[in-house]
Structures are given as C-alpha cells and as structure tokens.
C-alpha positions as CSV (number, residue, x, y, z in Angstrom):
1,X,165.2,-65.0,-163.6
2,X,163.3,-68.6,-164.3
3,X,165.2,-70.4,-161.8
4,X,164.7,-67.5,-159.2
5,X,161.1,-67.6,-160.3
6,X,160.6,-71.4,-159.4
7,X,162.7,-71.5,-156.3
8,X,160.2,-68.7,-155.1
9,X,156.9,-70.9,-156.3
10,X,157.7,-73.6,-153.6
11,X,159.2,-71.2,-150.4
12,X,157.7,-70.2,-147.7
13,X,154.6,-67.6,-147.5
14,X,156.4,-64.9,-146.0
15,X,159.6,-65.0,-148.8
16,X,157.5,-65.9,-151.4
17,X,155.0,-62.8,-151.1
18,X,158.1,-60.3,-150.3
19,X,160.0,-61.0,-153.6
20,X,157.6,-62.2,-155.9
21,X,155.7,-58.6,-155.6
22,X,158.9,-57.3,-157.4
23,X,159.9,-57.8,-160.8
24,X,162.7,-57.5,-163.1
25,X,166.0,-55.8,-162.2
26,X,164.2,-54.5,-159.0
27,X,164.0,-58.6,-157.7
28,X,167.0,-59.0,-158.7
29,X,168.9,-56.4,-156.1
30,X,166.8,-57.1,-153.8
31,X,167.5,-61.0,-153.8
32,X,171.7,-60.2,-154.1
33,X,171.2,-57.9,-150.8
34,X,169.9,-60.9,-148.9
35,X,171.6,-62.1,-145.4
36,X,170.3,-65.3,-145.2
37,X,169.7,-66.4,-141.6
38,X,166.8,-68.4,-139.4
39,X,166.7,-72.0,-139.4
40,X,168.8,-74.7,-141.4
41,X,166.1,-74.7,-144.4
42,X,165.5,-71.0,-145.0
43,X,169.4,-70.2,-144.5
44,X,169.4,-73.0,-147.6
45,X,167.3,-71.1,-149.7
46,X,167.9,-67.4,-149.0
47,X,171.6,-68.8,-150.0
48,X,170.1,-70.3,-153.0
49,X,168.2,-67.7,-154.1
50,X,171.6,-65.0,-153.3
51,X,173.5,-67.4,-155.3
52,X,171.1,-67.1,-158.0
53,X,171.1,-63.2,-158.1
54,X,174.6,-62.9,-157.6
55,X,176.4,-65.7,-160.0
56,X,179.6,-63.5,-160.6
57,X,182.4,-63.5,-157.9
58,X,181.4,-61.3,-155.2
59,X,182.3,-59.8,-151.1
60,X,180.2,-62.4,-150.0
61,X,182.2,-65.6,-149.1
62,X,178.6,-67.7,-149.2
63,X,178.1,-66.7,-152.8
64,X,181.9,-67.5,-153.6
65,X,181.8,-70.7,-151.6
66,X,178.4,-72.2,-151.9
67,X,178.9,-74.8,-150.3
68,X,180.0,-73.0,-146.8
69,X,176.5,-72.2,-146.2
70,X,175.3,-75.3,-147.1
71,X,178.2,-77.5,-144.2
72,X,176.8,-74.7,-141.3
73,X,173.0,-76.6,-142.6
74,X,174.5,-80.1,-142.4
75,X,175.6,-79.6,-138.9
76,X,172.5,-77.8,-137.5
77,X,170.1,-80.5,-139.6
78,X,171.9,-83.9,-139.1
79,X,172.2,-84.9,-135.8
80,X,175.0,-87.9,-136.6
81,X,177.9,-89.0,-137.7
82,X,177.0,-89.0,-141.7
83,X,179.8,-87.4,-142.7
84,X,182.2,-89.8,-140.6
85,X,181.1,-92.9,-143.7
86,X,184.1,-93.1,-145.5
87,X,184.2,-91.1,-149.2
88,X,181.4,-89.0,-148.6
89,X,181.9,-85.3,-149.7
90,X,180.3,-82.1,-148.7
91,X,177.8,-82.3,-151.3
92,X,176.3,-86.2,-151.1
93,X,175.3,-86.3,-147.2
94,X,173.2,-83.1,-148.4
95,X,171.4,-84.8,-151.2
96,X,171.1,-88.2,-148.9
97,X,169.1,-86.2,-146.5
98,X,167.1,-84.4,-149.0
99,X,165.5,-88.0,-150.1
100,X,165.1,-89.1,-146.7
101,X,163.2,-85.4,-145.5
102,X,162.9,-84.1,-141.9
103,X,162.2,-88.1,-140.2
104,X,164.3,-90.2,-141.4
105,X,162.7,-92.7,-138.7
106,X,159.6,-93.0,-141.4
107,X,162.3,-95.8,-143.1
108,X,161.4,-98.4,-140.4
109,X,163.9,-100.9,-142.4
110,X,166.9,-101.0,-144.1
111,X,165.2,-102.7,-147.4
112,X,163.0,-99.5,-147.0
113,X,166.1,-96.8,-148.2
114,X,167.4,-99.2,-150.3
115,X,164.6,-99.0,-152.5
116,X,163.6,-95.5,-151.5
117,X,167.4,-95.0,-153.7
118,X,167.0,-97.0,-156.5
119,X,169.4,-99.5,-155.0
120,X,167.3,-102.6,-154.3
121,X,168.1,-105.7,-156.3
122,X,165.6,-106.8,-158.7
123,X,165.5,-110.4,-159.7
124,X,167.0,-110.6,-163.5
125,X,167.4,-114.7,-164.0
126,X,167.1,-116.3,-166.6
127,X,167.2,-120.4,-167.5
128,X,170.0,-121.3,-165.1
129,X,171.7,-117.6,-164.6
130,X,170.6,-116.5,-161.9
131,X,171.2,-113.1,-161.3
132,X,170.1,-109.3,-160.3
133,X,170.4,-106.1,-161.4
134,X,170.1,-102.5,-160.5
135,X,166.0,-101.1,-159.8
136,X,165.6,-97.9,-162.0
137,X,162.9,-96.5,-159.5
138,X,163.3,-94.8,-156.4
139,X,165.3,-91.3,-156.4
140,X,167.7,-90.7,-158.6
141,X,169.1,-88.1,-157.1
142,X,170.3,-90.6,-154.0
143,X,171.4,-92.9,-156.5
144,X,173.7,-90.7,-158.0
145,X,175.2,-89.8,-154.8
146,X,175.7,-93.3,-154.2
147,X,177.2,-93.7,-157.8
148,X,179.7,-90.8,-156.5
149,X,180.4,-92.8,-153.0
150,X,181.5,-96.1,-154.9
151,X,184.3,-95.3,-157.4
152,X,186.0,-93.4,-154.6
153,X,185.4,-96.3,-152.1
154,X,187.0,-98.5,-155.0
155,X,190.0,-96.5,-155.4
156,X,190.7,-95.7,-152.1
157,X,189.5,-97.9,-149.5
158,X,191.3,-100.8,-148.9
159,X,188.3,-103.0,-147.9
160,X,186.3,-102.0,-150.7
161,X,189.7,-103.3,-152.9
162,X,190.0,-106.2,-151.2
163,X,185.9,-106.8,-151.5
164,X,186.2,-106.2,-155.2
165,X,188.8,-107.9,-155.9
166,X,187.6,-110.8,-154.5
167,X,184.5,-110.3,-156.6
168,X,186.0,-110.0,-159.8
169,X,187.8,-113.2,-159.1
170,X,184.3,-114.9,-158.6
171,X,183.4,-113.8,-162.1
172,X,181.4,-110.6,-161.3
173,X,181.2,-108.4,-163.8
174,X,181.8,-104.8,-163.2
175,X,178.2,-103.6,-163.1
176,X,177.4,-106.0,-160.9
177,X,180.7,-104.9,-158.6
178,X,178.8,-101.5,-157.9
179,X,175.5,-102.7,-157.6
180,X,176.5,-105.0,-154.9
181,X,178.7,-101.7,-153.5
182,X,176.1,-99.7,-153.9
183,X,173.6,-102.0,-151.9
184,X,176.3,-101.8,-149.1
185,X,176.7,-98.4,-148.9
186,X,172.9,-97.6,-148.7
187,X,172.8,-99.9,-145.7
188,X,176.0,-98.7,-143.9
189,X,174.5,-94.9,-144.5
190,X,170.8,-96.1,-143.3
191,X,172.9,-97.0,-140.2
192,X,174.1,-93.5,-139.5
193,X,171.0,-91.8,-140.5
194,X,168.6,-93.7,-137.9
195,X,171.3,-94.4,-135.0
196,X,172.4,-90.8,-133.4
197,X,176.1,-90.9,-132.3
198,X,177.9,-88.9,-130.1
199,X,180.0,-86.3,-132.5
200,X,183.3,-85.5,-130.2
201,X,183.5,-81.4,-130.0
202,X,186.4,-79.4,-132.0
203,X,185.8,-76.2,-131.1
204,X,188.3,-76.3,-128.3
205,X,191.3,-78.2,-130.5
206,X,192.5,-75.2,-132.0
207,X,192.7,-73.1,-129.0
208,X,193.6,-75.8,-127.0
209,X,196.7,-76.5,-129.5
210,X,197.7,-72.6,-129.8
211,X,197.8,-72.1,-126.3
212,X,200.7,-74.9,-125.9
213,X,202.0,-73.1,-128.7
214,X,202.4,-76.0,-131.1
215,X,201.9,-75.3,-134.7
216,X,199.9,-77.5,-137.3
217,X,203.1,-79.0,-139.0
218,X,204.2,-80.3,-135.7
219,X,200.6,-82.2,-135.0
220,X,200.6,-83.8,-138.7
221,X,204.0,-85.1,-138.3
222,X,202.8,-86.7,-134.7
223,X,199.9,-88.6,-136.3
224,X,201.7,-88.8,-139.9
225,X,199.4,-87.0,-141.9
226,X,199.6,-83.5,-144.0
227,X,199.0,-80.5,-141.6
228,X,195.9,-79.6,-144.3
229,X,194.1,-82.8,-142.5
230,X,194.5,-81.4,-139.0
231,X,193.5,-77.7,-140.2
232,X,190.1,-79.3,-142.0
233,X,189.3,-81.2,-138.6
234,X,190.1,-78.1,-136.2
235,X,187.5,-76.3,-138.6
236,X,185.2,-78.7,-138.7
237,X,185.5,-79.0,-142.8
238,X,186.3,-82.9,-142.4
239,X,185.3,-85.8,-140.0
240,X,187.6,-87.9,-138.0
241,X,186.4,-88.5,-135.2
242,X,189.1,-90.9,-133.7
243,X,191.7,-88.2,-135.0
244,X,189.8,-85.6,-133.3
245,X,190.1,-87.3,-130.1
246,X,193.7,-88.3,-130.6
247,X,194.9,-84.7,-130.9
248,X,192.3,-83.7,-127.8
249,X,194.0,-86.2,-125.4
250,X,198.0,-85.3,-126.5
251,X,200.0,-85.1,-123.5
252,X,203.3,-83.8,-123.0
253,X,205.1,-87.6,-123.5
254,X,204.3,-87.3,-127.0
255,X,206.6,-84.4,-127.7
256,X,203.8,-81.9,-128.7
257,X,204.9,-79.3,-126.4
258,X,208.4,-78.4,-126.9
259,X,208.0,-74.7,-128.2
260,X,208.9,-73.6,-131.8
261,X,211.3,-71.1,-132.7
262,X,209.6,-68.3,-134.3
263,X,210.4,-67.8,-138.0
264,X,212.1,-64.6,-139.3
C-alpha cells in the first residue's frame, strides 16, 4: 500500500483525487482494474500503479511483462536513435531520459550531461601523479545505467576491447578503465539525445517477408545471424537499423524467395 500511496502523492490531479478518496482493499481493486492509456507519462504510471496492485502473475501481459508497457513509452517519448548505442537494454535508455526530463536541449553542452551523471572528471593529483577520478554528484541513477552500459561494452564490443586493452597496457588501472568508458559513453549518448535521426520503419518487414513467403530461419541464415535477431527487429524489441534496411531492400538475387516446403 506505501509505495501505491507515494506514487499517488506526486500524479496528476485527476488520478490523484480518484484513488486516493479510496482506501484499503477498496484502492486496491480499483488500481488492479486499471487500463492504462493517454499519453507516454500517464500510460507509465497507471502501469506502475497496476503493477503495484497486481504483483502476482496475472491476464494482463503489461503486469507479467513490465517492461512492454514501458518500450510502447520509449518509442512515443524519444524521438531518436537511443536505443541504436550499442549495449543499451530496455531498461537504461528509460532511466537516461528520466535525468535528462521532457528537453533534453536544456544540456546546451556535452560537459553539461556529463556532470548532470556523475561522470565528469574531477582533478585528483597529487605531487607528480597526476590524475582523475570519478565525481560522486550528479544522478546516480544515470550513473548506474552507465555502470550497466560499460561492462557489457567491455565484454562484447570489440572497440571497447581493443580501447581497454590498450589502456591497461598504458598502466591504467581498472577504475580508471571505466571512468574513462564511462565519460565516453555519456558523450556518445548526449549525441543521440540532442541530434534527431531518421528511425527506418519496420512495420512493413514482417508482412513484407510473409507475403514472399519466406520464413525467419531463411532471413537469419542470409545475414548470418539467429532467426531470434530478425523476429526482435520485425517487432520492434531491438534496434538495427542497417539490418532493418538490409532485409527491407532483399531482392530476388539473394535467394530469399525460393518458396519453403510446408512442414508436416
């Protein structure tokens, strides 16, 4: 009930007079009843507040999955290519544009988010080290998202390897490996946050690809990736955009459209 209670404190007049008028059990079934719908923000928090009534395994596929409400926010609210930065989830976009807020143009400089996420370098030298470490101000929220974006990065992208490796061999020590990553990625995601990009459309892939009758297993063997890869891009669940326009463009050279024999 308390975190039903405060998410009601801070929403807007109209929810916040509705269900805080009703107490106990009452509140409660008429929260888990809710269809959230409007706008990106109060779909967000009629979700929030259903998920909060209903914390068991219900019907409703929002309250299973939270975050498949949360993706159809993302898409109305962020009008780039966020989600195209490489290891970035479903989850740390949402948090990144929760620090930022509704104008993200307010963070006229790159320095500006940087510090705004607890990422700016704050001089740490000492006789003749000279060196920097991490700022403990700013959002902590951002920064652990960022915290999140590095390790992957450093496992799995082969820049960010070759960048750390390079560092290590310099005589950087570990901390100072992230804080320098983390510094990077704050300015590659500033990047997509203030400069709108055209997002190519999927909606028609799908159809598009079932009309030519080629199944999923024949597409990931094309572009040599799992057919789970080309179901999350047709669905919109995952970003690549120069995927996405790869499998748009497939002519009938490439082999796509021989037909498949039906299976028993």
């Amino acid at each position: 009930m308390k975190p039903i209670t405060h998410i009601l404190i801070t929403a807007p007049d109209g929810i916040r007079v509705k269900y805080t008028a009703l107490r106990g059990k009452t509140q409660v079934d008429a929260i888990s009843r809710l269809r959230p719908t409007g706008d990106g923000p109060r779909v967000a928090l009629l979700a929030a507040l259903k998920s909060l009534a209903r914390p068991g395994p219900g019907p409703d596929r929002s309250t299973r999955h939270p975050q498949h409400c949360p993706g159809r926010c993302r898409r109305r609210a962020q009008p780039n290519g966020l989600r195209a930065a490489f290891g970035l989830g479903p989850d740390t976009p949402a948090q990144l544009l929760i620090t930022v807020g509704g104008n993200p143009y307010r963070l006229r400089t790159e320095a500006s988010f940087t510090a705004l996420c607890g990422v700016a370098p704050v001089p740490a030298s000492s006789g003749r080290t000279n060196r920097h470490r991490l700022s403990r101000g700013g959002g902590r929220g951002a920064n652990s998202a960022l915290c999140r974006i590095a390790p992957v990065r450093m496992s799995s992208d082969a820049r960010t390897r070759e960048c750390v490796a390079g560092r290590t061999a310099a005589g950087r020590t570990k901390k100072e490996i992230i804080r320098l990553l983390k510094r990077a990625i704050a300015r590659e995601i500033f990047r997509y946050l203030t400069t709108p990009v055209a997002i190519p459309d999927i909606a028609d892939l799908r159809p598009a690809r079932q009309a030519k009758n080629i199944t999923l297993t024949t597409v990931a063997e094309h572009f040599g990736v799992g057919p789970t890869v080309i179901s999350c891009i047709e669905r919109g669940t995952r970003r690549d955009d120069d995927l996405a326009d790869a499998s748009s463009t497939c002519s009938p050279p490439l082999n796509l459209d021989r037909p498949t024999t039906p299976r028993p």
